[in-house]
N, C-alpha and C positions, 0 to 999 in steps of 0.2 A: 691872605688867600680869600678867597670871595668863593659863597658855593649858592651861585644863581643856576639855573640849570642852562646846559652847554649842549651846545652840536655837537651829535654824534657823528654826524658825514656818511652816515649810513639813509639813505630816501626811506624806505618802508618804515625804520627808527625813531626819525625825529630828533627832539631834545632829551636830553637827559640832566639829570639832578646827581649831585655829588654824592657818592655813597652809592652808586648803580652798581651792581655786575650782572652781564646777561651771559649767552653763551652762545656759538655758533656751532651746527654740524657740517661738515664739508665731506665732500668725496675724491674731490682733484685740487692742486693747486692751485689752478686759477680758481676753484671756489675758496678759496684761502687769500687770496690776494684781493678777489674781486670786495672782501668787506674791508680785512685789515689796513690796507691803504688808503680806502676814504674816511677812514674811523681815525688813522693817526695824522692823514694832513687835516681832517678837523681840529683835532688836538692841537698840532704845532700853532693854527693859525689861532686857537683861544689862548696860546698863550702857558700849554701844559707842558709839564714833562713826557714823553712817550716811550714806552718801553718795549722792546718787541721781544718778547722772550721765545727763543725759535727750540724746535726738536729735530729730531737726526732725518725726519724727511724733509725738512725744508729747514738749511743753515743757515748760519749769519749772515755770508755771504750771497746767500741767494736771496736773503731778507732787502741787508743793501743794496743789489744791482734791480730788485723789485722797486725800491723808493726815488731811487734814482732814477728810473726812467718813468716814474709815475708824475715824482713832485720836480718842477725845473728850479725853487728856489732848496731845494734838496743841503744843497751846501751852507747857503745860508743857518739854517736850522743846525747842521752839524756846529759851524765856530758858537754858536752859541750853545753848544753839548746841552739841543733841546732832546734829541731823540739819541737812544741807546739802543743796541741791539746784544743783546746778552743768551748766552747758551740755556737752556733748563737743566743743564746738571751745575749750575752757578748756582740756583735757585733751591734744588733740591738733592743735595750731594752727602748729609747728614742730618744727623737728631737736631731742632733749633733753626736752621738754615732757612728756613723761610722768613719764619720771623725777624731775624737779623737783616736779611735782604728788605724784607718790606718797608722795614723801620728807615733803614739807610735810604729807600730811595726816596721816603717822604719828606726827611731831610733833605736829601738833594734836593728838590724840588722847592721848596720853603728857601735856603740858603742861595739858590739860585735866581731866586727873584719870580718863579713862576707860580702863575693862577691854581696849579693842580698837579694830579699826577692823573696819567690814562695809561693802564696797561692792556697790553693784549699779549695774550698768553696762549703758545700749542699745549692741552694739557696730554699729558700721558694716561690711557686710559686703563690703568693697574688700580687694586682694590688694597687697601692697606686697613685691616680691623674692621672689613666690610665695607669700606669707604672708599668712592672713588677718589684717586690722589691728584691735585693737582701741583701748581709749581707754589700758590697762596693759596691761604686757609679764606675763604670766603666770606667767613663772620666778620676777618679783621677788617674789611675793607666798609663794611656797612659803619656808618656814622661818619665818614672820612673823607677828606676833601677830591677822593680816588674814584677814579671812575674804569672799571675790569670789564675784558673781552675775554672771554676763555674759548679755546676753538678746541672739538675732538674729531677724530678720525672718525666719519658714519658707519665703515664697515665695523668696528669693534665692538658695538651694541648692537643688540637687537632691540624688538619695540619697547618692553619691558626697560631695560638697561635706558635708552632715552629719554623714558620717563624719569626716572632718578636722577639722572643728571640736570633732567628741565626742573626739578623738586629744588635744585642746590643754587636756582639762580632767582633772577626776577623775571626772564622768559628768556628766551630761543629764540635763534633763526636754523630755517631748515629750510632748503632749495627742492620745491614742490614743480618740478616740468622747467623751467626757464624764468621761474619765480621764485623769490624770496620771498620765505613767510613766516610771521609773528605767530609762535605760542606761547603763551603767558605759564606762569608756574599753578595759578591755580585751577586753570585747564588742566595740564599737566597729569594733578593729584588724581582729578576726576577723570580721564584718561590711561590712568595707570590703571586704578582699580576697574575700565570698560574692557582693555587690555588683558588685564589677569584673567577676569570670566572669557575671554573670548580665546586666550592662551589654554585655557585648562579645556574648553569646549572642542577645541584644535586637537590637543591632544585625543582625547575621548573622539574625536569624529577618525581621527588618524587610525587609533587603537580598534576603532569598527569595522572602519574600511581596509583595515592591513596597508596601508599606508603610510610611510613613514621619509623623512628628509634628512640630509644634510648636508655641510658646508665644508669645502675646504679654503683653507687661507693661502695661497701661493707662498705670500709675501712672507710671512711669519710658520709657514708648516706648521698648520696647527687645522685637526679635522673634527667636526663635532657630531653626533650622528643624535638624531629625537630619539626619544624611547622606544616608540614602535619599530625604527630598525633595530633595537637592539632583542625586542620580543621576537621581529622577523627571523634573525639569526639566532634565536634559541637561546639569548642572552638577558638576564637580568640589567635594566635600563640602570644605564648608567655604573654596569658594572668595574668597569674600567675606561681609560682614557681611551678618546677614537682614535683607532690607527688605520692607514691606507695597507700595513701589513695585514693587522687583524682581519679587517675586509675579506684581502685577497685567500686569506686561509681559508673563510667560513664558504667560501665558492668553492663549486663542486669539482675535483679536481680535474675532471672532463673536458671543463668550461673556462677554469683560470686563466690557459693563457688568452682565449678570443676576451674575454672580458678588460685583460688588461690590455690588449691592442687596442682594442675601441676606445680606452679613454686616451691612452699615450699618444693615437692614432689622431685624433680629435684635436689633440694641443697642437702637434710638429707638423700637422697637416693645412693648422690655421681655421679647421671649424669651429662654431661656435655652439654647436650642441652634436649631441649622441645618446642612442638609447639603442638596448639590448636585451634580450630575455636569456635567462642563465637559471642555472639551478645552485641552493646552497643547500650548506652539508649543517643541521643544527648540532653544536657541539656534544650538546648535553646529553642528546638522545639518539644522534644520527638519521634523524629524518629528513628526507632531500625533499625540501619545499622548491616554488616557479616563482623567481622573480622578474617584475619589470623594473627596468632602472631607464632612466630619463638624466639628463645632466646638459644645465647652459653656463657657459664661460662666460668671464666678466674681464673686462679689459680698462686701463688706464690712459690717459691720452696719448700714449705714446701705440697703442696695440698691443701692449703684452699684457698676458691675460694675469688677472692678481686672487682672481678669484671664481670655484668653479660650485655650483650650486645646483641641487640632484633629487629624484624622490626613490624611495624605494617600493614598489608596489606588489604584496605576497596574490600571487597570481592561481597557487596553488588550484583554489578548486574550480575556476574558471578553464584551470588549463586540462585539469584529469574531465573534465565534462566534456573539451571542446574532444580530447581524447579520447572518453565515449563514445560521443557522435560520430569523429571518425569511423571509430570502427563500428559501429551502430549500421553506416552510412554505406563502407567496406562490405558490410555482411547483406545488408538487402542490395547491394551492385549485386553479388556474389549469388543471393537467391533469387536474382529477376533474372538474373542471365540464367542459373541454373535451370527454371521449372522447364521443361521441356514441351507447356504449351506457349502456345503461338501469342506472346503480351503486346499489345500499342495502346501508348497514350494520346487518346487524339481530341482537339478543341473541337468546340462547337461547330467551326467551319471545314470541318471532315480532311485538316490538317493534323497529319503526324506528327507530334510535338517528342516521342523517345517510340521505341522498339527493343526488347530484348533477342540476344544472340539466335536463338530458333528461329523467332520474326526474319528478322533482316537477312539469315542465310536462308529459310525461304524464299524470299522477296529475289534473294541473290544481289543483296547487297551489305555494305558495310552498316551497323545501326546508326553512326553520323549520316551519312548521306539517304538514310531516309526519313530524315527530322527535314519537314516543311512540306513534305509529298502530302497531295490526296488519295487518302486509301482507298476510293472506290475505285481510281484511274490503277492503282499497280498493287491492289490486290483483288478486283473483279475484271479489270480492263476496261471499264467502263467511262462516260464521259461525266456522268453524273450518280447520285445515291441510288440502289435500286432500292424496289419498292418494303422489300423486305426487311431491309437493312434497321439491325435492332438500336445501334449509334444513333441512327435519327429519331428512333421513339423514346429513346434516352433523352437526348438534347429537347426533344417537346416536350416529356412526363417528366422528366426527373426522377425518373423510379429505372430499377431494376430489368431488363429485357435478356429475352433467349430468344434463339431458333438453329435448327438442324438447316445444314444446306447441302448440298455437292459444289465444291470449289478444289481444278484440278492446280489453280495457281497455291492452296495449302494445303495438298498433299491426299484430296479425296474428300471423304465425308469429315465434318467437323460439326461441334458443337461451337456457337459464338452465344458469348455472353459481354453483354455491357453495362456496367455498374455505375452511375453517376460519380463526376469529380467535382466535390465544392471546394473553395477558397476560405479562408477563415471567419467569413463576412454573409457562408451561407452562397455566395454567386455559384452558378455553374460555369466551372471551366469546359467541360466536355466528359469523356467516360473513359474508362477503363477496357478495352477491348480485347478476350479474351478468347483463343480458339483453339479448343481442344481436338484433336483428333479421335474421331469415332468407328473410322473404317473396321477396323477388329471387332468394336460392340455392334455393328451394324450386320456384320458377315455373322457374329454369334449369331445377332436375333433373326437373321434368315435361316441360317440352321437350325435355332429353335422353332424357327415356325414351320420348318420342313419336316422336322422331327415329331411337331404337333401332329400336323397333318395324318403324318404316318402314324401316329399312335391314336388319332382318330379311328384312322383306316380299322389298325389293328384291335381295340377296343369294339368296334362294330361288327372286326369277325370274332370276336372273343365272345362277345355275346351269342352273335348266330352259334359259335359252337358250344356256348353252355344250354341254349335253350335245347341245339341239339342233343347236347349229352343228356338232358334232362328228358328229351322226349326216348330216349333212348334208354334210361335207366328206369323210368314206367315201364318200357318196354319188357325190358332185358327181370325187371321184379314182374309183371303179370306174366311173361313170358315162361320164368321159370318156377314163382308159385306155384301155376296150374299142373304142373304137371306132378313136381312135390306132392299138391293137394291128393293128387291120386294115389301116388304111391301111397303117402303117407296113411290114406283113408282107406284104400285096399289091403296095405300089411293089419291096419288096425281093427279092419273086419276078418281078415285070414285068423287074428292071434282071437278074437273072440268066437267063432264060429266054427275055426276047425284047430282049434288048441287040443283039444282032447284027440286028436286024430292023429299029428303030428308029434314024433318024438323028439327029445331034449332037444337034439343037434339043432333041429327045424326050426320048434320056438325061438331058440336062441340066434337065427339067422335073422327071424321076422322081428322081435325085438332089437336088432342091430339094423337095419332097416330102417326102420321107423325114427330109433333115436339120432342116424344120419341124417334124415330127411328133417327134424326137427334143429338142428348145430345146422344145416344146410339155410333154412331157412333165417336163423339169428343173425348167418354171415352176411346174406343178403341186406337185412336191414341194419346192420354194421357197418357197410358200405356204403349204402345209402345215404345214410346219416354222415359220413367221413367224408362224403361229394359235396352234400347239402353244408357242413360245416366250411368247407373250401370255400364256399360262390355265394354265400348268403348276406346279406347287407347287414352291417353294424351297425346298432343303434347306444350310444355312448350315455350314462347316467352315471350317477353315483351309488356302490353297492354295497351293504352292510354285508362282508361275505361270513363273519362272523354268525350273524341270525340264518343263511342258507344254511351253511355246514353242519348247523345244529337240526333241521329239518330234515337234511339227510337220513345223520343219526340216526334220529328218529325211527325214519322209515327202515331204516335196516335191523333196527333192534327188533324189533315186528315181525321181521321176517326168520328171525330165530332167536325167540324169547327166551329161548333155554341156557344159551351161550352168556360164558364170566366175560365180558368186555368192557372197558371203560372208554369212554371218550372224552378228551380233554380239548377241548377247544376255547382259545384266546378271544375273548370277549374285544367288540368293536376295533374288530379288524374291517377297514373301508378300504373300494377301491374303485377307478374308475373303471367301465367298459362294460359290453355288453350283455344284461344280465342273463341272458338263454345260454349264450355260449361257455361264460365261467361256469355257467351252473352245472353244465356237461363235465366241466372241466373238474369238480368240485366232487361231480355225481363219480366219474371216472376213478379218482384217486383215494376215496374212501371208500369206494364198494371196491376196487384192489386191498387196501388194507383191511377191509372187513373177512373178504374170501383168503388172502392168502396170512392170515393170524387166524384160520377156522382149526387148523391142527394141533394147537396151543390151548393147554386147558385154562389159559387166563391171556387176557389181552390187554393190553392198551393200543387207542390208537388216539393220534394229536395233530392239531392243524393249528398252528402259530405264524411267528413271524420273527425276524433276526433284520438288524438294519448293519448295514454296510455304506464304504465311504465309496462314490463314483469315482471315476473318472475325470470329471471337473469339479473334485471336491464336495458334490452335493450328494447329502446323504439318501441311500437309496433300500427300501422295504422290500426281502426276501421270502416269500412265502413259500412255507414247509406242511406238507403232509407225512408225518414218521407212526411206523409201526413194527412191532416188536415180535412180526411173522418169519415166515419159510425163510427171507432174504434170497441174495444172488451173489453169484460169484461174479466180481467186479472186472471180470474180464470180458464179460460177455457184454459190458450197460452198454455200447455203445452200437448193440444191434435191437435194444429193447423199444424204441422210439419209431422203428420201421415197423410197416404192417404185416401181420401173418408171423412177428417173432415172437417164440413162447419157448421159454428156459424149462418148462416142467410139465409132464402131459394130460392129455385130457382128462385121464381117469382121475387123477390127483386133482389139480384145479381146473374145473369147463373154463372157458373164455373162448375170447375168435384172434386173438393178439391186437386187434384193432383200437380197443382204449388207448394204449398212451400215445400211439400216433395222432389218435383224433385230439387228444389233448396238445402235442407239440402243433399243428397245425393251429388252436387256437391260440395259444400263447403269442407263437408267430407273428399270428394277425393282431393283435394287442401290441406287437414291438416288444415282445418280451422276449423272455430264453426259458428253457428248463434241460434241470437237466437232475440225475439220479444218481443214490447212494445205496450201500448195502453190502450185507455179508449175511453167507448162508446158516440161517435159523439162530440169527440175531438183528434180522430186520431190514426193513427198507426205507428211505427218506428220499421223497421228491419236492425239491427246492421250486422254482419259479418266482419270476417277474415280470410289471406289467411296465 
């Protein structure tokens, strides 16, 4: 045997040196035929043994009717039993069997008179003690006058698994487009490990993007699924073998069957891809994720598909967002048709680009058919913008515009407002054109100004008739003084001048007289004061009414120094309003608790304050005048507030009943209330607020 190196009969190959094994990947037959044939009539013609060891996709007999119609001196080769065609289960059928085979055919091959042995080998691409198995052990053939073609099926590995295989030879052919092409093994090494980082990168991009892939094998029913569908499905990666049951289960049972139409649908139909959105149920927790699936078929030369290959894509929160927006999208339709003013969208060129339902059933149209119209032409009737029109001072400013009009085509008087529309970029598309109906606030504000008018009117004769009253109450006081002044001054020279003349009865008429004529005139400026309090202009400050009430006091204690009375009065009680009139008010309800606690041989009288909760929650300062006098029977309070009422007569307590009316009257005018307490000869308390 002679080991020069030898034609391979492979072009891209060359020569080869004894002791070679390379390896080829194929996908179809003819990619199997297309190297093996010129690789073994190289051999027959160097003069070698050749061995075709075939597997159950390509037989003996399909080996021989391939040689035969390749090589024409075919036969020649056979009488001299240069080429053999042998099954791979001859080769690998037990423990030993290779070895035994190897040895034999090198034998043969020596005993035969030939230069060499050249095998080519289908291998099986099964792993035995992590090892891919073939039909010869690789090592044995290095040093040996043997020259090995190992050929595997491409779909069986993926890139990874290719690599190992290119690791176990001296290089590879692998069919890149319509070319055959050399990898060497120590490419390979360095390729595996470019492969792994780019494998594990895969993963981890997969695992980001909720995308995940998988394969199924027709040929051999065998389905593989990457980790990330197994996370997509609520599944620990790799937790079990992939199954196309398993699958069909983790689909939501809603969706099952359209899911499995589409792929069955896709095979018996003849298409070559399919994709569908489905929902899955995760086992472990039952949460129904959105997936997309994607799937393309893969076919043999004959058309029948061998193999289908798919991604799975967890769509979930793409899919609840686009669901959002829907109804995002649903609810502002929902409020642009609702507001029942008048909306249009309209571009720069005073085109109606939308309208909601108000709009366009004014207009008296559908809102489709008035998308492109000019609003000035079919909502003014006009041939162009009028001068008014707030849309055009939009479209020049860019800014904000109003104006009121009378438009009988929107229903009367209206408010239009237009608000600039920009684009993402900052451009003006046009505005926002909104028209509210004002007819109802327009007719209010004419009857407010009617209303004015007339309360002009009326305030100009309110006045004429207080200056009247006023000239009239001078009047009706000079009028009735004078003549008072005389009686009063006639009985009081009669009771000095002719007292001694006049018996008891007499005195005692001229003394009633006079004391009339005095109560006469009190009532007079009682009244006066209770006009003057009605019509008098407020002047509003802030009032310590605390430091007043104590000046009162004062003054009344003065006026009968001899009297047990105490006054208790609440330090830095403030309030707003006008200090003349509280003061009345002040002066009013302690000279009553002064006069009506004069029968009591000890008195208290107090002026405080008690806070209460309003009406809208805010707390609100009650002020109290209490004293520990005559009191009333609480049947009658509700006539004590009107003038000329008096619970008790004159000879007991003087008054003219006028105080507490002139006090409700002030209160009044403050916006406050009052109102009174009490029981007879244990007191009275008058409340108020301002």
């Amino acid at each position: 045997m002679t080991y020069n190196l030898r034609k391979s009969g492979i072009t891209v190959v060359g020569d080869l040196p004894a002791g070679c094994h390379f390896c080829q990947f194929y996908k179809t037959k003819k990619d199997l035929t297309d190297i093996f044939i010129p690789y073994l009539k190289a051999g027959m013609e160097n003069n070698e043994l050749c061995v075709w060891v075939t597997s159950k996709q390509f037989a003996p007999e399909d080996a021989e009717r391939a040689l035969k119609k390749a090589i024409p001196e075919f036969a020649k080769y056979t009488n001299k039993k240069q080429i053999e065609i042998i099954p791979f289960s001859k080769c690998h059928s037990g423990s030993g069997k290779q070895g035994k085979v190897f040895s034999s055919l090198l034998d043969k091959a020596s005993n035969r008179g030939f230069d060499g042995l050249r095998l080519a080998c289908c291998a099986i691409p099964a792993k035995e003690r992590g090892k891919i198995r073939t039909c010869f052990e690789a090592n044995t053939i290095t040093g040996s006058s043997v020259i090995a073609l190992f050929a595997y099926p491409r779909e069986k590995f993926d890139a990874i698994g290719i690599m190992e295989v290119v690791k176990m030879h001296k290089f590879a052919l692998i069919r890149n487009a319509d070319r055959w092409e050399v990898i060497e093994s120590s490419e390979a090494r360095t390729l595996e490990g470019s492969l792994r980082i780019s494998e594990e990168r895969l993963k981890q991009a997969q695992e980001i993007a909720h995308l995940g892939g998988w394969e199924l094998d027709l040929v051999n029913n065998n389905l593989t699924w990457s980790d990330e569908v197994y996370r997509i499905f609520g599944l620990k990666p790799q937790e079990f073998s992939a199954t196309y049951e398993a699958f069909l289960e983790a689909v939501h049972p809603e969706d099952r069957n359209a899911v499995n139409e589409a792929y069955s649908n896709s095979i018996s139909g003849g298409k070559d891809t399919y994709e569908i959105e489905h929902r899955v149920v995760r086992k472990s927790t039952g949460e129904i994720r959105y997936v997309h699936e994607k799937c393309q078929h893969f076919r043999d030369e004959t058309g029948k598909i061998t193999k289908s290959v798919g991604m799975v894509h967890d769509i979930t929160e793409r899919r609840l967002m686009e669901d959002s927006l829907i109804r995002a999208k649903e609810e502002w339709e929902l409020t642009f048709d609702s507001v029942p003013d008048l909306i249009a969208i309209i571009d720069n060129n005073h085109r109606i680009l939308r309208v909601n339902k108000p709009m366009a059933k004014r207009l008296g149209l559908e809102p489709g058919q008035c998308v492109g119209l000019p609003c000035y032409k079919y909502v003014h009737g006009l041939n162009a913008p009028p001068d008014f029109c707030p849309h055009s001072k939009t479209v020049k400013s860019g800014c904000y515009h109003a104006t009121e009009l009378h438009e009988d085509r929107l229903g009367g008087d209206v408010l239009v407002t237009t608000n600039p529309l920009f684009d993402g970029q900052g451009k003006l598309l046009g505005s926002v054109h909104v028209a509210r109906d004002i007819t109802e606030r327009k007719q209010a504000e004419e009857e407010i100004k009617k209303l004015n008018e007339e309360l002009k009117l009326r305030v100009l004769q309110l006045e004429s008739a207080n200056k009247e009253l006023d000239a009239f109450s001078y009047s009706v006081s000079h009028d009735l003084r004078s003549p008072l002044r005389s009686v009063s001054g006639f009985s009081q020279a009669l009771m000095e001048d002719y007292a001694d003349k006049l018996d008891a009865e007499g005195r005692d008429s001229l003394q009633r007289i006079h004391a009339a004529t005095q109560r006469m005139g009190q009532l007079i400026d009682d009244l006066l004061n209770l006009s003057r309090v009605s019509r008098s202009e407020m002047s509003y400050e802030k009032i310590n009414l605390s430091d007043m009430a104590v000046k009162i006091a004062d003054r009344l204690r003065k006026t009968q120094p001899e009297r047990n009375a105490e006054f208790k009065i609440n330090k830095g009680l403030i309030a707003f309003g006008d200090s003349h009139l509280l003061n009345l008010v002040l002066e009013n309800l302690l000279s009553n608790a002064w006069k009506f606690t004069e029968k009591h041989p000890k008195a208290i009288i107090e002026f405080g304050i008690k806070e209460e909760i309003g009406p809208i929650g805010h707390i609100r300062p009650i002020y109290y005048v209490k004293d520990d006098g005559a009191g009333f029977d609480m049947k009658y309070s509700g006539k004590l507030f009107s003038p000329f009422q008096r619970l008790h007569p004159f000879s007991e307590f003087p008054g003219t009943g006028i105080g507490l009316a002139t006090v409700k009257r002030i209160i009044e005018r403050h916006g406050g209330k009052v109102w009174i307490e009490g029981e007879e000869e244990k007191g009275t308390t008058v409340f108020f607020t301002l």
